[in-house]
C-alpha positions in Angstrom: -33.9 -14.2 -23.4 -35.4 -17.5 -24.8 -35.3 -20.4 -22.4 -33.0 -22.1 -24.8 -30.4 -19.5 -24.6 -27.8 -19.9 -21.9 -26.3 -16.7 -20.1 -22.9 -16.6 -19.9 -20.8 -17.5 -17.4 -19.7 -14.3 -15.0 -16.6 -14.2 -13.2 -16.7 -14.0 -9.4 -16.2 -11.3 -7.1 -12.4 -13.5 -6.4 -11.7 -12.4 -10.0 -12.7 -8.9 -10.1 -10.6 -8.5 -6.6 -7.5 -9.7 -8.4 -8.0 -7.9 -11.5 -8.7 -4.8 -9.6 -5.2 -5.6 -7.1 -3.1 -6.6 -9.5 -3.6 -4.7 -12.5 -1.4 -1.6 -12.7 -3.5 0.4 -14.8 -6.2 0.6 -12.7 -6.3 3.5 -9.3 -7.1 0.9 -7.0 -8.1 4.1 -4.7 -10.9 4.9 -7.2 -12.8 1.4 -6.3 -15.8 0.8 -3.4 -16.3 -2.9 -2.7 -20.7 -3.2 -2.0 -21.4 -6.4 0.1 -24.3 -7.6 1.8 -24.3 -7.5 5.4 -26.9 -10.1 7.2 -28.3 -7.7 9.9 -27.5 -4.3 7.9 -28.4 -5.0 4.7 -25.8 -3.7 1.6 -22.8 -2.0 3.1 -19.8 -0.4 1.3 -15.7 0.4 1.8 -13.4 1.5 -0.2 -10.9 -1.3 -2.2 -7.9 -0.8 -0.1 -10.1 -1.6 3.3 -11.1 -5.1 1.9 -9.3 -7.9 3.2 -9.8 -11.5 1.1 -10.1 -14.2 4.1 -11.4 -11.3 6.6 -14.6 -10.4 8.5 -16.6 -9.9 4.2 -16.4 -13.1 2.4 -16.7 -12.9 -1.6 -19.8 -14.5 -1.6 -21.4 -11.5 -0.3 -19.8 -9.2 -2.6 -22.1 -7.6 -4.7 -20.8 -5.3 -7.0 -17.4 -3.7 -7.5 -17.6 0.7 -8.2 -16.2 3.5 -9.0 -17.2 7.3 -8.7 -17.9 7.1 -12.3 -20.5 3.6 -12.3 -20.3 -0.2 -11.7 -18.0 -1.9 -13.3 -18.9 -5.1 -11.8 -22.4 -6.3 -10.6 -23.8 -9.7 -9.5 -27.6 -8.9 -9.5 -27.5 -7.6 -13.2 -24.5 -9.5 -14.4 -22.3 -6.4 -15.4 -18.5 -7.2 -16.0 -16.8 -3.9 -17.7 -13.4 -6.0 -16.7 -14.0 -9.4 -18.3 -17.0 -9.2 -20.3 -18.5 -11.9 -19.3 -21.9 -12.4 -17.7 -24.3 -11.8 -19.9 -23.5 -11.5 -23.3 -25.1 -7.7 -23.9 -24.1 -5.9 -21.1 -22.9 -2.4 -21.5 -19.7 -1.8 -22.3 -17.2 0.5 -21.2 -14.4 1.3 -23.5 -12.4 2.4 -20.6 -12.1 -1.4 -20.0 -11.5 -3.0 -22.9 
């Protein structure tokens, strides 16, 4: 990527938690939430454990999971939900 060329914008962790609670079509039981922990490093729980406004706030949420692969990722800026992020992320159809 040229310096000229701006990445775009990904959706936060907020988003992907709503997507992923809200959205019927999704097994919400099939979702690990990865989050950075200050004195343990990168933790994980399951989706239904995750409590917005609890002990993990969403700015250490790192990626969202399945058994199956990331479907959200900060560090590489993967969004399989939104698409956005950067602009040639894999896609998964499964998504779409």
């Amino acid at each position: 990527m040229s310096r000229n060329e701006k990445k775009g914008k990904l959706r936060t962790s907020n988003d992907i938690y709503d997507r992923l609670k809200w959205d019927e079509q999704l097994a919400k039981d099939e979702y690990f939430v990865g989050y950075v922990d200050r004195f343990r490093g990168v933790l994980e729980i399951p989706f239904a454990d995750f409590i917005p406004g609890g002990d993990i706030p969403f700015h250490r949420v790192y990626y969202f999971r399945t058994n199956e692969g990331y479907v959200w990722d900060r560090e590489t800026r993967l969004d399989l939900l939104f698409h956005s992020g950067e602009p040639n992320s894999l896609r998964n159809p499964e998504f779409m």
